[in-house]
N, C-alpha and C positions, 0 to 999 in steps of 0.2 A: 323138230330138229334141235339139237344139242351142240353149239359152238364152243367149243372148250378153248380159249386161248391161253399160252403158258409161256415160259422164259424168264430169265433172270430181272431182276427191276432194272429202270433204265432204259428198258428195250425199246417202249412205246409200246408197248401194250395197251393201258390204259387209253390212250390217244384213240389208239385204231377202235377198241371196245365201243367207248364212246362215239366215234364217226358213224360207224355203225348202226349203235343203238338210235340215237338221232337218225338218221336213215332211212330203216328198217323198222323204229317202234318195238324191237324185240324187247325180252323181259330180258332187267339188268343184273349180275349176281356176281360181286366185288370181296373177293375173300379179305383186301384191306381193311373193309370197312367192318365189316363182320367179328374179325379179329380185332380191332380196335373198341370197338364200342364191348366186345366181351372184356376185352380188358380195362377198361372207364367202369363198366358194373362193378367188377372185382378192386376197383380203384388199385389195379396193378400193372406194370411196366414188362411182369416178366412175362417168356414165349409162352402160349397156351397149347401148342402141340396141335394135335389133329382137331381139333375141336369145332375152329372153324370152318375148315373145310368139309365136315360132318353138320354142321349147320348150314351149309351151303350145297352139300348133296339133297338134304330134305326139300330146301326152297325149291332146289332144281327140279326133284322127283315131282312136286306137287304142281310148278307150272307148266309141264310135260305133259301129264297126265289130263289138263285143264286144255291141251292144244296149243299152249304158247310155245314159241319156237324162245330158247334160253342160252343168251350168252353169258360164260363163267370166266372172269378175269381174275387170272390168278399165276403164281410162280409154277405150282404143278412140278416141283421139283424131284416126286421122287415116284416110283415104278406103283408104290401102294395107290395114291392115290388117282392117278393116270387111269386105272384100272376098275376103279372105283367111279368116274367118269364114263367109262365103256357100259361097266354094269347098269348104272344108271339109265344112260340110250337104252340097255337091253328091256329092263324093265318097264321104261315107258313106252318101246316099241314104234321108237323113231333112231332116225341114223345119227350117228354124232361126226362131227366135223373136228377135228386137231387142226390148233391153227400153234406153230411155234413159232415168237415172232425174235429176232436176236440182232445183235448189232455187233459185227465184222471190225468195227473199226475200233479198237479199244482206247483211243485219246478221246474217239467223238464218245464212247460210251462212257467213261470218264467224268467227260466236260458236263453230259446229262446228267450225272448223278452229284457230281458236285453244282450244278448251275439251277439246278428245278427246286421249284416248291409246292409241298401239296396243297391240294384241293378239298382234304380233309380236314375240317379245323384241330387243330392241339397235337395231331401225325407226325409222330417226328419218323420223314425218310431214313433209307441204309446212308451208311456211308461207304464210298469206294474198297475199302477194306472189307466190309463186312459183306457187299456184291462179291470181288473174287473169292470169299473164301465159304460162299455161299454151296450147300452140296444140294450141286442139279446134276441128277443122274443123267447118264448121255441116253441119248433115245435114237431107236432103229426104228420105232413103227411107223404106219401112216400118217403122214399130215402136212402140208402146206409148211413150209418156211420163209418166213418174211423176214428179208437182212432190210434194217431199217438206216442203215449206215450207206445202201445201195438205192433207195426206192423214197421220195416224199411222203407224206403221210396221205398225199391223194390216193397216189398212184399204187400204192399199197391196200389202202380202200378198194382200189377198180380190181387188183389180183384176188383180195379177197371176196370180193362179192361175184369172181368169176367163177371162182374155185367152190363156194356154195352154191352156186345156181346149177353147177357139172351134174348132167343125167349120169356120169360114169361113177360118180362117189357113190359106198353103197354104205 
């Protein structure tokens, strides 16, 4: 199985990923981190494009194909790679889960982006600014939506591990 989780940073994303993975035992695959450490090799600051996310399809493909069930924490902001996530399920011939997680309330999502710190050492987070002006193409497909502005990080836990255990996902 293939968890792809997505949405703007700020959301809880990260949060729910990790509850989860802790959990569950699944295999972890953190486009931050990915993109970060490629950028520490190249001892450079600027955006890398799709790159990481291409190095995070392989990881994925390879623990798929080994039987591990693979959650993907990441913004998934735009229709290319979304898609790109589909094919990947196809090709390891498991079902993939969407999970968008988003937060409704834009002071609390605000206060998260200004109030958090990472857990990555030397990571420098978006700032508010660069969240709104962030391009997350709107999405119509299938998937779970977690308003994190509505639901604690348990209880959002329990929706989600309902919504993956569903005999009706296909």
């Amino acid at each position: 199985m293939l968890i792809v989780f997505s949405g703007l940073p700020g959301t809880g994303k990260t949060t729910l990923c990790q509850a989860l993975i802790k959990k569950k035992g699944f295999t972890y695959i953190r486009i931050d981190e990915i993109e970060f450490a490629i950028q520490q090799y190249n001892n450079s600051s600027k955006k890398i494009g799709a790159i990481g996310y291409e190095v995070a399809f392989s990881i994925a493909l390879s623990n798929l194909k080994l039987g591990n069930t693979v959650v993907s924490d990441n913004v998934n902001p735009v229709i290319e790679s979304r898609l790109k996530w589909k094919e990947i399920a196809q090709k390891s011939h498991v079902k993939i889960i969407e999970i968008e997680v988003v937060c409704s309330d834009k002071a609390e999502h605000k206060r998260r982006i200004e109030t958090r710190s990472s857990d990555i050492e030397n990571f420098k987070l978006p700032d508010w600014h660069s969240v709104q002006i962030h391009d997350y193409q709107l999405r119509t497909d299938k998937r779970l939506i977690i308003d994190t502005a509505k639901l604690t990080p348990e209880n959002a836990l329990t929706e989600i591990e309902k919504y993956i255990s569903s005999p009706d996902l296909t």
